[in-house]
C-alpha positions in Angstrom: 13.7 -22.0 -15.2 12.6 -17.8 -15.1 13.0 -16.7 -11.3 9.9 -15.6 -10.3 9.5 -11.8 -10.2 9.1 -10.7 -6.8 6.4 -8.1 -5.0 6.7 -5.8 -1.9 3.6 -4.8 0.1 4.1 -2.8 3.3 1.4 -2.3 6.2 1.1 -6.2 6.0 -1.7 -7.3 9.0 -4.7 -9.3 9.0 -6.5 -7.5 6.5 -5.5 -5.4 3.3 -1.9 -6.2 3.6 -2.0 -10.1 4.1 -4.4 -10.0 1.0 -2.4 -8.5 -1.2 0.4 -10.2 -0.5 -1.8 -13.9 -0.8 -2.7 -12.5 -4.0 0.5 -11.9 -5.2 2.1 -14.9 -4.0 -1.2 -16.5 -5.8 -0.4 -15.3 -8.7 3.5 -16.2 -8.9 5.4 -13.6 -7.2 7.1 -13.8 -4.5 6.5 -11.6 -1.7 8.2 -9.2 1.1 6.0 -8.7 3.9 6.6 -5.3 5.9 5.3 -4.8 9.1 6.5 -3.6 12.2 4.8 -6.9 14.0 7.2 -9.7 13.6 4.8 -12.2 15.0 2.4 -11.3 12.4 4.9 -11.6 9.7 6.0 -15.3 10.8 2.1 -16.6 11.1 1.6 -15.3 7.6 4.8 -16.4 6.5 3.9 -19.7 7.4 0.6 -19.0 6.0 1.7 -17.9 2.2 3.4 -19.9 0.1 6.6 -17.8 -1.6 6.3 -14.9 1.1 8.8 -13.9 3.5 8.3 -11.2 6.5 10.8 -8.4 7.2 10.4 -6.4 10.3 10.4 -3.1 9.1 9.4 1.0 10.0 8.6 2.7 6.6 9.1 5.8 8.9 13.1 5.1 9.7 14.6 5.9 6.2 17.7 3.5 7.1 15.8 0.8 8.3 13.9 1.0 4.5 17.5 1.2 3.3 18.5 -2.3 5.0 15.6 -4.0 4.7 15.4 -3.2 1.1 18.9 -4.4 0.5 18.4 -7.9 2.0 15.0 -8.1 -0.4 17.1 -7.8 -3.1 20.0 -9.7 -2.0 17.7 -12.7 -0.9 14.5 -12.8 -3.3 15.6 -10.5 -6.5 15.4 -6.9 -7.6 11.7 -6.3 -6.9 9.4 -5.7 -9.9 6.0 -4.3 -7.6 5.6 -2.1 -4.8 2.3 -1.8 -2.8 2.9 0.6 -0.3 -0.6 0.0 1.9 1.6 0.7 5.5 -0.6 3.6 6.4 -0.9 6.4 9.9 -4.1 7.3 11.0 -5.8 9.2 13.4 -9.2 11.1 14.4 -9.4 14.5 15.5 -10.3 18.2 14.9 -7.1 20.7 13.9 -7.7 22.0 17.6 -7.7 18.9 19.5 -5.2 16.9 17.6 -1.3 16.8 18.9 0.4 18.0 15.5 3.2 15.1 16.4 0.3 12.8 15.0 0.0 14.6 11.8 3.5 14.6 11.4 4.3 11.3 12.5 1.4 9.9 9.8 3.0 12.0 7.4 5.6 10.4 7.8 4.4 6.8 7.0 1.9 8.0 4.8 4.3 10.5 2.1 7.6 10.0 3.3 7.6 6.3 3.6 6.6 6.5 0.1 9.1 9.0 -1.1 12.0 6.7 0.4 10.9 3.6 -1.5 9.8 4.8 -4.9 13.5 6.2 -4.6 15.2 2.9 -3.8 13.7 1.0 -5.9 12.6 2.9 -9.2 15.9 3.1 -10.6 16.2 -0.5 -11.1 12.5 -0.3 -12.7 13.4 2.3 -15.0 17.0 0.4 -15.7 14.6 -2.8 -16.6 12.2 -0.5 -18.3 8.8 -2.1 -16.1 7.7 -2.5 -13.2 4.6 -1.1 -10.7 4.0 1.5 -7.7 0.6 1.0 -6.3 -0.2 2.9 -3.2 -3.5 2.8 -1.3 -5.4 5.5 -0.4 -8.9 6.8 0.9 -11.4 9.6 -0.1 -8.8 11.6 3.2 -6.8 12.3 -0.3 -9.2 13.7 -1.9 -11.2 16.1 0.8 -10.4 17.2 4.3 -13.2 16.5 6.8 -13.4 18.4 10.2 -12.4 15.4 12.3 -9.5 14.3 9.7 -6.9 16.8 10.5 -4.6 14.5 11.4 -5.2 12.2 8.5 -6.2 13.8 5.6 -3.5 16.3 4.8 -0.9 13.5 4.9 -3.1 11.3 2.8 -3.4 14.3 0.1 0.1 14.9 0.0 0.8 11.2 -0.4 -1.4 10.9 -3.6 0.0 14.3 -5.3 3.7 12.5 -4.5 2.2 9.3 -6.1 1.1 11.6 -9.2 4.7 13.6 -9.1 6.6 9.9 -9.5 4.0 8.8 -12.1 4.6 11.6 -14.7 7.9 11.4 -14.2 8.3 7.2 -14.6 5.6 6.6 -16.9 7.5 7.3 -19.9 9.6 5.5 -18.7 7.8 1.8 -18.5 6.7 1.9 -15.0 3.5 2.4 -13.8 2.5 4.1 -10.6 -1.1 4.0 -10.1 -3.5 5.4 -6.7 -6.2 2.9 -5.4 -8.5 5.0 -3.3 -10.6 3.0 -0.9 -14.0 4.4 -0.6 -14.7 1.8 1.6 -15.1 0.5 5.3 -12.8 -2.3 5.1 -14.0 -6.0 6.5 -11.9 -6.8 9.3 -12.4 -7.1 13.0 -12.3 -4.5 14.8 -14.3 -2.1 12.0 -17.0 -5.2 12.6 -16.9 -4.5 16.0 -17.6 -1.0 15.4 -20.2 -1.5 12.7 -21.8 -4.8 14.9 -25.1 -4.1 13.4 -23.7 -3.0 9.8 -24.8 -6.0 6.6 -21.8 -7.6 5.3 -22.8 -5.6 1.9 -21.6 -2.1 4.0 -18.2 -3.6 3.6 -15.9 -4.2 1.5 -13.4 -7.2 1.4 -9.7 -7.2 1.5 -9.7 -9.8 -1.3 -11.6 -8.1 -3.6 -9.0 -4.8 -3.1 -6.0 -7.3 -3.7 -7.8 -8.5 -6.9 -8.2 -4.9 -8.2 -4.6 -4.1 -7.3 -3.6 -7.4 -8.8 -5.5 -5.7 -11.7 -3.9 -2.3 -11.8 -0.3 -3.5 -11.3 -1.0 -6.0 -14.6 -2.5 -3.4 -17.0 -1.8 -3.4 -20.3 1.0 -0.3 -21.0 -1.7 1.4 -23.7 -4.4 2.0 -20.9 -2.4 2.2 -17.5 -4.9 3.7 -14.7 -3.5 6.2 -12.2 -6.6 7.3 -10.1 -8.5 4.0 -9.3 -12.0 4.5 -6.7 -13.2 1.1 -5.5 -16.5 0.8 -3.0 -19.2 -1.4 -2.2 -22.0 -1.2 -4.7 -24.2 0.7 -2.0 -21.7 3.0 -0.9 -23.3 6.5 -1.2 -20.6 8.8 -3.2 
């Protein structure tokens, strides 16, 4: 019997993360969990069928390191990354404490840089595999009270773009999702009490399109993806 081919998603919470990886595991992968919340990663390990959580900081290069080695050593060399661990915050380039922009950089760019260079070697060496990341419009423009979001968020997808010319010829496929969206979970419905439930949008609908992007056929691979609700002004 073929091993099943196996799928990492970081950021892994109640939302985005735990979507992806249920779509994944759906779809007959199976799946590393990262997250820094253990107790999240054992409920949803329960949860998933084929999943397994691994505490894990995509900021601490040697905890990536080790937590990338026991993937491998227990599930498989992993075919798909979804790097969806993301650092946010709100706040004006005056008001903001530039440990914040640095310390989402560091999730945000350098968490990325430290996995795509574990585990693209083995991708190119197979000659397949798929780096999705997840982004927001932050990548794309730099609003007043994004400072500490938005630079990090543009550098990631121009990193994303760096690795994809460079592994594309080379069978794998690194593609940017950017979320133009308020995503439907609790606490932005909490936010947004009064909001219709067509102002959101779903995690499961963003697995299914990254499901989608991390299938594509090799003769029309997407790199910059935009998803959002059909009334989402843009």
């Amino acid at each position: 019997m073929t091993a099943k081919p196996v799928a990492i998603v970081t950021g892994v919470g109640p939302g985005t993360g735990a979507a992806i990886s249920r779509r994944f595991a759906e779809g007959g992968y199976r799946v590393a969990m990262l997250a820094r919340n253990g107790e999240r990663l054992a409920a949803l390990q329960n949860e998933i069928p084929d999943s397994r959580g691994y505490i894990c900081d995509v900021t601490d290069e040697a905890q990536i390191e080790a937590v990338l080695a026991k993937i491998t050593r227990e599930l498989g060399s992993p075919e798909v990354l979804v790097h969806n661990a993301v650092g946010g915050a709100f706040g004006n380039f005056l008001d903001i404490d530039p440990k914040v922009l640095n310390y989402n950089f560091q999730v945000n760019t350098m968490g990325l840089l430290h996995l795509a260079r574990r585990l693209a070697p083995a991708m190119i060496e197979a000659g397949r595999g798929a780096i999705i990341v997840t982004g927001n419009t932050s990548a794309q423009r730099g609003k007043a009270s994004f400072a500490g979001f938005a630079p990090s968020k543009a550098a990631q997808r121009i990193l994303a773009e760096a690795i994809a010319r460079e592994v594309g010829p080379k069978g794998v496929h690194v593609a940017y999702i950017i979320i133009d969206a308020v995503i439907d979970v609790a606490w932005t419905r909490k936010m947004r009490p009064d909001a219709p439930d067509d102002f959101f949008i779903k995690p499961a609908a963003i697995a299914d399109e990254i499901w989608h992007v991390a299938h594509q056929d090799r003769s029309a691979w997407s790199f910059n993806v935009e998803i959002r609700p059909f009334g989402e002004t843009w």
